[in-house]
C-alpha positions in Angstrom: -23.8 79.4 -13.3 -26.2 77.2 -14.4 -25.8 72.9 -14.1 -22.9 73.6 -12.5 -22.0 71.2 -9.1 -25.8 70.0 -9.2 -27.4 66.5 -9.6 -31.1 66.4 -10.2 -34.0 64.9 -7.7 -34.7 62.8 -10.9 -31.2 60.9 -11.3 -31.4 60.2 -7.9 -34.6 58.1 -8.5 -32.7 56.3 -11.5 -29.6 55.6 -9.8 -32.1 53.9 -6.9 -34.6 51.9 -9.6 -31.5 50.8 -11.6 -30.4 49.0 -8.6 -32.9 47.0 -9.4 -33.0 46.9 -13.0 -30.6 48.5 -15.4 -32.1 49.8 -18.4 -35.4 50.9 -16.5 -37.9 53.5 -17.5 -37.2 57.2 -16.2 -38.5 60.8 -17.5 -36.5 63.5 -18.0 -34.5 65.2 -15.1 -35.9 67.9 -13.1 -34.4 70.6 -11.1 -32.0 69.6 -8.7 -32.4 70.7 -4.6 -29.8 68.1 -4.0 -26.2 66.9 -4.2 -26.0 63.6 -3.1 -27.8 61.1 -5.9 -28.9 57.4 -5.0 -28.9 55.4 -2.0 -25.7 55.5 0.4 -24.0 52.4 -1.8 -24.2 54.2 -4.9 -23.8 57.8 -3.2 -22.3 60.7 -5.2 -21.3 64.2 -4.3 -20.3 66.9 -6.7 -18.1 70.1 -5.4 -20.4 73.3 -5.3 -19.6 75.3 -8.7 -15.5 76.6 -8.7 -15.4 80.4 -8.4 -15.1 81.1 -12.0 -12.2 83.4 -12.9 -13.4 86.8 -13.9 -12.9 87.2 -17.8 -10.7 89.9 -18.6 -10.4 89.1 -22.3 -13.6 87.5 -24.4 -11.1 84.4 -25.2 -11.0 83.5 -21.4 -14.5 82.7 -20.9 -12.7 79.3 -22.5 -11.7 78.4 -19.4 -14.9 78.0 -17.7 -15.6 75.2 -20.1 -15.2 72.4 -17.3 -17.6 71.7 -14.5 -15.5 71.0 -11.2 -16.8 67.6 -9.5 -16.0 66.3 -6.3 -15.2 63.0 -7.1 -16.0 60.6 -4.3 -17.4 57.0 -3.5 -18.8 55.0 -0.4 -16.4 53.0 1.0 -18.0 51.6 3.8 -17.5 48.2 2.7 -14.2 48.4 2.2 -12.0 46.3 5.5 -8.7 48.4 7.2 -6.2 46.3 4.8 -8.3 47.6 1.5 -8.6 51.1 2.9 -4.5 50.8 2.7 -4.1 50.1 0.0 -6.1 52.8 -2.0 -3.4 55.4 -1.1 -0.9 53.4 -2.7 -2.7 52.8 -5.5 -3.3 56.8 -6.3 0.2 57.6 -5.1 1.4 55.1 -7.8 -1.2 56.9 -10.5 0.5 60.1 -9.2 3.4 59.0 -11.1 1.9 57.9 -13.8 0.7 61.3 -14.1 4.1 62.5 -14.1 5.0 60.6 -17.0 2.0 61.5 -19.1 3.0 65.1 -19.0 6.6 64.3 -20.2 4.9 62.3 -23.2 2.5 65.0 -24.2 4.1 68.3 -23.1 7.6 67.7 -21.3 8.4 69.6 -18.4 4.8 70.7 -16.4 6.9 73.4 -14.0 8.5 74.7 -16.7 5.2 75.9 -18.1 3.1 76.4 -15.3 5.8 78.7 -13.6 5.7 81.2 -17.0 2.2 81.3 -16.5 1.2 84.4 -14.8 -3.1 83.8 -14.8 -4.2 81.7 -11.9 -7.5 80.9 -14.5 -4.8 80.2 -17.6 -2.5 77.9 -15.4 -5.4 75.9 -13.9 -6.5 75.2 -18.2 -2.9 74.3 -18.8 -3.2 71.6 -15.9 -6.3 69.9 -17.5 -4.8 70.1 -20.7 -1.4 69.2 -20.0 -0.1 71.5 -21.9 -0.9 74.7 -23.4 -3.1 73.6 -26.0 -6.4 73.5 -25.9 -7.3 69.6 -26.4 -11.0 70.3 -27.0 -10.4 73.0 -29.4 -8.7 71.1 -32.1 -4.9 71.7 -29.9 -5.1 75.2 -30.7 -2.8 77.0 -28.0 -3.8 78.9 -25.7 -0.3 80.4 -24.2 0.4 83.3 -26.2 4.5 81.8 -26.6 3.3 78.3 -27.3 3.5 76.9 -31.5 1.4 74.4 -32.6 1.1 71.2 -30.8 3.5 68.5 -32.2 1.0 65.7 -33.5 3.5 62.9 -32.5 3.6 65.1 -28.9 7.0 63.9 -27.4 7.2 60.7 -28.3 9.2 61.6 -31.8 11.7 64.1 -32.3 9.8 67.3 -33.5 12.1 67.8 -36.9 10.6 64.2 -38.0 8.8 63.9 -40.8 6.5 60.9 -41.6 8.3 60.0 -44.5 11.6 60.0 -42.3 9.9 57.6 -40.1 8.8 55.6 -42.9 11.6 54.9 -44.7 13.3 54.2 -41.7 14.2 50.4 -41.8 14.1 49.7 -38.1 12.4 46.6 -36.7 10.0 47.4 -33.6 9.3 50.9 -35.0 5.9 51.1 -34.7 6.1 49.7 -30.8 3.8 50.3 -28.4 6.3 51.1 -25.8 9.1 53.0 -27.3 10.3 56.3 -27.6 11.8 57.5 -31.0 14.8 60.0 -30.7 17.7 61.3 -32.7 21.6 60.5 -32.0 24.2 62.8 -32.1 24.8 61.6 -35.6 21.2 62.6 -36.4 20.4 59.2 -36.7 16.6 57.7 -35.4 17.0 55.1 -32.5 14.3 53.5 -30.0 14.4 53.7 -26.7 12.1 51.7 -24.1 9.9 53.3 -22.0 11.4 51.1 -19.4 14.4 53.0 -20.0 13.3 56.6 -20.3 11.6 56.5 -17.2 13.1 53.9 -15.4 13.6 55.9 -12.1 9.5 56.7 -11.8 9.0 53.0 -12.9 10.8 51.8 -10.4 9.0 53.8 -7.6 5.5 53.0 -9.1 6.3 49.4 -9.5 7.3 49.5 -5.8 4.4 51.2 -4.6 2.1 48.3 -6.6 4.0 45.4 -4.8 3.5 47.6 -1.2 -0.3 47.4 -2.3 -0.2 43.7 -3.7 0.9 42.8 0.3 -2.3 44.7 1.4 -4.7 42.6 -1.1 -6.2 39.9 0.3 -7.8 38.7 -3.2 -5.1 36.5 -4.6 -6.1 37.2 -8.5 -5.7 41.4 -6.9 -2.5 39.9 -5.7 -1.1 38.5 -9.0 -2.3 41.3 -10.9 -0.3 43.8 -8.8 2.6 41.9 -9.3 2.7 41.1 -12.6 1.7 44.7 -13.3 4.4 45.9 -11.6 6.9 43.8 -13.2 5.4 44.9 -16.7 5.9 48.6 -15.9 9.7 47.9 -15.4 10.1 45.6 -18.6 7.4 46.7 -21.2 5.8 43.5 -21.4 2.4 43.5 -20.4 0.7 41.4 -22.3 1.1 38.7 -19.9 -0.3 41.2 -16.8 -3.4 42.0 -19.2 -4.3 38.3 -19.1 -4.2 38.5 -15.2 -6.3 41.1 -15.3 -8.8 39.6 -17.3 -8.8 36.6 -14.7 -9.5 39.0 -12.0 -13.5 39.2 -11.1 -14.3 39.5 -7.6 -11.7 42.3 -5.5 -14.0 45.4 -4.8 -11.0 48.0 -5.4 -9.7 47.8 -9.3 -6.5 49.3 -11.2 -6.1 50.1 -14.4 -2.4 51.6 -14.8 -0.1 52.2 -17.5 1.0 53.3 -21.2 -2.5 51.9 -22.5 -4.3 54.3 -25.3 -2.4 55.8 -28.3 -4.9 58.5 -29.0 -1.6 61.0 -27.8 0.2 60.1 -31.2 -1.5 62.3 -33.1 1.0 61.5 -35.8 0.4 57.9 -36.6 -1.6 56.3 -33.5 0.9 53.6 -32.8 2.8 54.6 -29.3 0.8 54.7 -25.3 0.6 57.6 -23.3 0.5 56.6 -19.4 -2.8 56.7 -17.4 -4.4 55.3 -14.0 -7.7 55.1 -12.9 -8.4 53.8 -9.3 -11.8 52.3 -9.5 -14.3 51.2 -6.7 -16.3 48.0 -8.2 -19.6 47.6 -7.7 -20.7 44.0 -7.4 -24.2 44.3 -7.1 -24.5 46.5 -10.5 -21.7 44.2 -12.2 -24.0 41.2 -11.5 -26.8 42.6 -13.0 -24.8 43.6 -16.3 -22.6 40.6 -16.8 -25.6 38.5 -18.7 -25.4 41.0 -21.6 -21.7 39.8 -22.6 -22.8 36.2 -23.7 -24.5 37.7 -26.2 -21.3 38.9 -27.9 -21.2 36.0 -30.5 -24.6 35.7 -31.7 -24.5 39.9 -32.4 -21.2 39.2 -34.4 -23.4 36.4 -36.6 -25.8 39.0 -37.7 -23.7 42.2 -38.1 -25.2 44.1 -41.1 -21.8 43.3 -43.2 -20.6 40.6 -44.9 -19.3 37.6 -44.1 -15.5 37.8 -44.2 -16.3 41.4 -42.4 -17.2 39.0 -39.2 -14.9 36.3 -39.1 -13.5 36.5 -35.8 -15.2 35.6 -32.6 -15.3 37.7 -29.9 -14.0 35.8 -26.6 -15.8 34.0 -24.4 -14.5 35.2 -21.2 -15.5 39.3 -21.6 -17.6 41.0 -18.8 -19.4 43.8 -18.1 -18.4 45.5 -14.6 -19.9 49.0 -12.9 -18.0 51.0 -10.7 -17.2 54.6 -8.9 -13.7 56.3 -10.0 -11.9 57.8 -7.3 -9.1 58.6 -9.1 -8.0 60.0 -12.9 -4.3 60.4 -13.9 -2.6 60.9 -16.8 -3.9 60.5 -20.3 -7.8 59.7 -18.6 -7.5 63.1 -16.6 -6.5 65.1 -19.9 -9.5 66.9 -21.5 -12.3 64.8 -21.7 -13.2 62.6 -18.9 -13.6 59.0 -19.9 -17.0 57.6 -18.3 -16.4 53.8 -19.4 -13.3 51.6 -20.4 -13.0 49.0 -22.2 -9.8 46.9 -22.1 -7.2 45.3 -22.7 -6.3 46.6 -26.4 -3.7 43.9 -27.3 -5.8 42.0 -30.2 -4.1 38.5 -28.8 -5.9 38.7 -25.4 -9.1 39.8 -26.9 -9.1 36.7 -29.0 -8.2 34.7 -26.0 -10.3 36.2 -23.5 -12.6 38.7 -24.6 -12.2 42.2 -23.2 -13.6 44.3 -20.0 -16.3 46.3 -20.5 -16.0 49.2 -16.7 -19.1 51.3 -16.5 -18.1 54.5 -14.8 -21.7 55.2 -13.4 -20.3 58.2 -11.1 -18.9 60.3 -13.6 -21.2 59.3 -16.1 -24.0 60.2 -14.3 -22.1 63.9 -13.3 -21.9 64.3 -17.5 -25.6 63.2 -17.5 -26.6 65.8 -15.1 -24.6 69.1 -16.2 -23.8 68.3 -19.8 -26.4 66.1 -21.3 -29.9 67.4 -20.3 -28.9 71.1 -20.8 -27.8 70.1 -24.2 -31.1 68.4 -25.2 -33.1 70.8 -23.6 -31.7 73.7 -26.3 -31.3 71.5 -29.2 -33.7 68.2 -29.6 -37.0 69.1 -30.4 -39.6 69.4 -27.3 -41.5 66.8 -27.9 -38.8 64.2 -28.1 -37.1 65.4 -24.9 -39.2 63.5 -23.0 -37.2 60.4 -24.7 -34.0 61.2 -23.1 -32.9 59.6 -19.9 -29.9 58.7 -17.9 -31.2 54.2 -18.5 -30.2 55.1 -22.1 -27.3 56.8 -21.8 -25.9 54.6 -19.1 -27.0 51.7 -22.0 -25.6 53.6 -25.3 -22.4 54.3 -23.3 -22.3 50.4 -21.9 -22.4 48.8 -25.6 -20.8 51.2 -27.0 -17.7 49.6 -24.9 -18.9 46.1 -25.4 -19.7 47.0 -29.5 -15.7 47.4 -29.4 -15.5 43.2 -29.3 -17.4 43.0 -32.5 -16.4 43.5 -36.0 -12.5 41.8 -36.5 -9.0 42.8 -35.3 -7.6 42.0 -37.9 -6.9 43.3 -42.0 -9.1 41.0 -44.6 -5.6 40.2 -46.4 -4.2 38.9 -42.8 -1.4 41.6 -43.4 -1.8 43.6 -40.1 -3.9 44.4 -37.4 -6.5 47.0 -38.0 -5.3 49.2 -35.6 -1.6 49.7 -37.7 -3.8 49.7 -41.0 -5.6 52.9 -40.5 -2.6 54.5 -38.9 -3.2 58.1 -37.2 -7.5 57.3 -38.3 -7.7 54.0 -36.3 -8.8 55.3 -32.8 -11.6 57.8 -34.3 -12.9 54.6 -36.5 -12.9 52.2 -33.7 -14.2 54.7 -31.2 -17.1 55.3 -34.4 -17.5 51.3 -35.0 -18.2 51.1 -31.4 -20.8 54.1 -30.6 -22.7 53.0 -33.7 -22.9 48.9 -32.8 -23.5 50.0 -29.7 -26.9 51.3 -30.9 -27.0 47.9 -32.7 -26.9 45.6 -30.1 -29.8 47.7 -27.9 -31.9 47.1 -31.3 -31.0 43.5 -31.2 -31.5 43.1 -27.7 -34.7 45.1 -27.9 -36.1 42.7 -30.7 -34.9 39.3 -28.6 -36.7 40.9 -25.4 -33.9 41.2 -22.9 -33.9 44.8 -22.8 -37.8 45.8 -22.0 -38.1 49.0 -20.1 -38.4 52.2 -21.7 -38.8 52.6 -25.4 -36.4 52.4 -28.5 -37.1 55.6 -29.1 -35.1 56.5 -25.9 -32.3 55.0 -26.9 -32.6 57.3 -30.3 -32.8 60.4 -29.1 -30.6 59.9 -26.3 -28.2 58.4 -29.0 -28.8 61.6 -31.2 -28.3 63.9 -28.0 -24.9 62.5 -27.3 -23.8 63.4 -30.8 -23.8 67.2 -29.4 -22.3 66.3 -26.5 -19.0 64.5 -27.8 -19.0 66.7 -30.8 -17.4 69.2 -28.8 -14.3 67.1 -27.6 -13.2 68.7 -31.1 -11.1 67.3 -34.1 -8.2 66.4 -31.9 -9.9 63.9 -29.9 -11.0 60.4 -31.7 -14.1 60.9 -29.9 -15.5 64.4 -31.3 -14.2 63.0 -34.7 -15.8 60.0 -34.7 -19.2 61.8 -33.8 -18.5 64.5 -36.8 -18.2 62.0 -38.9 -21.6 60.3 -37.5 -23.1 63.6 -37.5 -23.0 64.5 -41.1 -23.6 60.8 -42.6 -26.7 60.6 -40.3 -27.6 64.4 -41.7 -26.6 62.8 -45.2 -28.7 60.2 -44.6 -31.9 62.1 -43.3 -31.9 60.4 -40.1 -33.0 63.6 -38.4 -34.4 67.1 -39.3 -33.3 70.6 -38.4 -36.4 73.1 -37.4 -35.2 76.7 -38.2 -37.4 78.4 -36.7 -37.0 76.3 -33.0 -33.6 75.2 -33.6 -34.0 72.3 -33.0 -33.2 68.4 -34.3 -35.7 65.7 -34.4 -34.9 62.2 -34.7 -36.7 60.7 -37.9 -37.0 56.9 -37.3 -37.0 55.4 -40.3 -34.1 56.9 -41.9 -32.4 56.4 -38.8 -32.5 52.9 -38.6 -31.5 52.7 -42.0 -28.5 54.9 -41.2 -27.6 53.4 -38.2 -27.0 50.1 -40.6 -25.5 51.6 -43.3 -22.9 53.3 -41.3 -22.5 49.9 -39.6 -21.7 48.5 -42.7 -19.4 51.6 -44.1 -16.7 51.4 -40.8 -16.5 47.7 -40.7 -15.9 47.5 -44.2 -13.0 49.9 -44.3 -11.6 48.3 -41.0 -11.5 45.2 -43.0 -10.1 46.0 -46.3 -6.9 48.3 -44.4 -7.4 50.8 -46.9 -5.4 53.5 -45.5 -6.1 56.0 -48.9 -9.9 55.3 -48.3 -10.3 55.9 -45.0 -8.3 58.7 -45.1 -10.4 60.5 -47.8 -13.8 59.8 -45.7 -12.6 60.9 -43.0 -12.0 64.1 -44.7 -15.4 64.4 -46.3 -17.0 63.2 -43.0 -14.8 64.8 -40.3 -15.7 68.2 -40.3 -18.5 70.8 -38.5 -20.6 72.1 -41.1 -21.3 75.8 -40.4 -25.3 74.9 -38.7 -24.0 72.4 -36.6 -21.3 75.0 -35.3 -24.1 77.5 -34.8 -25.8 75.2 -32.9 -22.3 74.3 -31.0 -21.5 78.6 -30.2 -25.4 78.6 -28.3 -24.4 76.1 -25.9 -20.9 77.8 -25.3 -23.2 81.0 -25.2 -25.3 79.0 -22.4 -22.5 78.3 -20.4 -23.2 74.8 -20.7 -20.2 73.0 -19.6 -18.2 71.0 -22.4 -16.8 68.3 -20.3 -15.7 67.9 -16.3 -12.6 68.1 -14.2 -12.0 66.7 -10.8 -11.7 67.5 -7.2 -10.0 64.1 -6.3 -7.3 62.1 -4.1 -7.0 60.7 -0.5 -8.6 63.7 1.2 -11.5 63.9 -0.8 -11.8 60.6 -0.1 -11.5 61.1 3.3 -8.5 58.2 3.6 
């Protein structure tokens, strides 16, 4: 099938000039005769296509959606101790995995074994579940109801307006479960509780690995992490983290995101990526972060919209993932972090800004370039290229330190203001200041290569791509939304008779600041009634736009990715 388990001739010559210089000048990709991409330090290598399961019924094709990708790194630099360690490291996210499935399904066997269809049990495994997490949860196992929107982290006969009324201090904690009594009363229990047993193994297998490191920032991380996973208080392990720079092998483990609470975005789902970092590209990225203030100064809002500066201490690191778990291995593929999400340490410190350049590129290869080449006009295809969407994706994830943390009124954090809407606005704040800063950097010369224009299309081209995550994930909402205020806006044009969308600059750079403007003001204000009644006149695939969206499934062009991964692939 075609762009499936290939990487083009062309990214190969990016991944070698951006050695060199990030955001360099590249054409669009051409046909691929290769699988490795770059030079042996930034090697890649993608698994052939998976045998795709024959389709018995016209709703199975659904599960072809993902192309499989063999997901390795060089590791030649690595010493014997380091090369240790990384087994501990996944066997630890192995667990972690575990736990993710009790938070958003409950028992995997359970489920897996009652599936009869190799090709259906393999889609429940991506999903963890049996619903289909880029189609909006609908279910996909013929005995399966609707997902629960809190998943397991509430009892399913709660209502909001239980929960609300409830006067219980800590409820809306990051780290607790909800649950009913016998009495049918509502009580909180830790995760440190829940699942202390698997805790207690991970946290073991962390201080096993924290004997290996011989970076003593690694060192302290692993054991502080450790300790946090056993008494939910990680705040204090975040700031190690943030201290940590040099130590080629990274973790990032834990209940971290809250896009799994569906039903009012407050509790973490566990995840684990095992990350090889690599110093040469992080280098070459780091200047971009000092920047940081200065942007917040001229953000297109006003002022009390910008009050808080963004840390001093934030960085901008690239690496190869070796290893997904949990929440990060569940649909859509993340392909750059940025972290930590308490609002404290990114006062203090700034944040992390990880550039997953392997599996980005993999997206940039089999998802992106088809995309364009069936739905951005032909003469503005020539404008997309992996520099820009390696640079859109980096600031989107550094955008995420910009704008404030914090309610106008100092009543709450943002993140509790907007509730079960805060992840797709942030995850919308940040793509669209993204494309702010590369305008502001273009303008104060440090970015040079290439052309604005790139950044545009390739901007406009990603729309389509993360559009299809669907209404369940923050990201496909957050680009619906984008997608009809920049069609409101007349930032691009639809061709009829080609098909196609063209960007139209001026109206796009007028859009690009107005939606600026638009999510940073309701951020600030915590207006839970307004945000709520944009999103519903924003958040929605008009019926062209789902036209356009069936021809790609039509096309066979792959939604998102899925892993071949772990110590073997790895060859540990």
């Amino acid at each position: 099938m075609p762009f499936f388990g290939v990487i083009s001739m062309k990214a190969q010559h990016i991944l070698s000039i951006a050695a060199l210089l990030v955001l360099a000048a590249c054409q669009q990709a051409e046909p691929p005769p290769a699988e490795t991409v770059g030079e042996p330090e930034i090697a890649v290598r993608e698994a052939p296509a998976a045998p795709r399961p024959e389709a018995t019924e016209p709703e199975n094709a659904r599960y072809n959606i993902y192309a499989t990708v063999r997901l390795t790194a060089n590791l030649d630099h690595l010493d014997d101790r380091q090369k240790q360690m990384i087994p501990l490291l996944i066997r630890a996210s192995e667990i972690m995995d575990q736990l993710f499935w009790l938070q958003a399904y409950g028992d995997r066997e359970s489920l897996l074994d009652a599936i009869d269809d190799p090709a259906q049990r393999r889609f429940a495994e991506i999903n963890y579940g049996p619903w289909d997490r880029l189609a909006a949860d609908q279910p996909f196992v013929e005995s399966a109801g609707p997902k629960p929107p809190g998943a397991q982290f509430y009892p399913a006969d709660m209502s909001k307006e239980e929960f609300e009324a409830w006067e219980q201090p800590g409820k809306d904690g990051l780290y607790t479960l909800v649950k009913r009594n016998e009495s049918g009363e509502l009580y909180l229990e830790p995760f440190s509780q829940a699942y202390a047993a698997q805790l207690a193994e991970a946290a073991g297998l962390l201080r096993q690995a924290a004997e290996l490191a011989t970076d003593p920032e690694f060192t302290n991380y692993l054991l502080m992490r450790a300790a946090a996973l056993q008494n939910d208080d990680f705040q204090a392990s975040d700031m190690a983290w943030m201290d940590m720079k040099n130590n080629p092998i990274e973790l990032v483990i834990g209940p971290i995101e809250t896009y799994e609470d569906l039903l009012f975005g407050y509790r973490a789902a566990y995840e684990s990526y095992v990350l090889i970092k690599d110093l040469e590209w992080s280098e070459r990225l780091a200047r971009f972060a000092q920047y940081l203030p200065e942007l917040q100064v001229g953000l297109p809002v006003p002022e009390p919209y910008k009050q808080e500066m963004p840390g001093s201490d934030a960085d901008l690191n690239a690496y190869d993932v070796v290893y997904y778990a949990g929440h990060s291995n569940a649909g859509s593929k993340t392909i750059a972090i940025n972290l930590p999400n308490d609002e404290e340490v990114q006062l203090a410190k700034g944040t992390r800004r990880l550039q997953l350049k392997n599996a980005m590129l993999a997206k940039y290869n089999q998802i992106l370039v088809p995309i364009s080449d069936m739905l951005i006009a032909e003469d503005q295809r020539r404008h997309i290229t992996f520099d820009s969407f390696f640079g859109n994706t980096m600031f989107h994830e550094v955008a995420h330190g910009l704008g404030i943390k914090n309610t106008l009124d100092g009543s709450n954090t943002v993140r509790h203001a907007m509730k079960d809407h805060a992840s797709a606005l942030e995850e919308g704040k940040a793509d669209i200041l993204g494309l702010y800063m590369v305008q502001k950097l273009r303008e104060k010369g440090e970015i040079t290569q290439g052309e604005l224009m790139d950044d545009y299309v390739t901007f406009m081209a990603g729309i389509f791509r993360s559009v299809r995550f669907g209404a369940s994930s923050a990201h496909g909402k957050a680009n619906m939304i984008r997608f009809n205020f920049f069609k409101q806006a007349g930032a691009f044009s639809w061709d009829e008779k080609t098909g196609t969308y063209r960007v139209n600059v001026p109206e796009f750079e007028q859009a690009v600041k107005d939606l600026s403007n638009k999510l940073l003001t309701l951020q600030g204000n915590g207006d839970y009634q307004a945000v709520d009644a944009f999103v519903a006149e924003m958040g929605s695939v008009p019926a062209q736009l789902q036209a356009d969206l069936d021809r790609l499934a039509s096309a066979e062009i792959p939604v998102d990715i899925v892993f071949e991964q772990g110590t073997e692939v790895l060859g540990l």
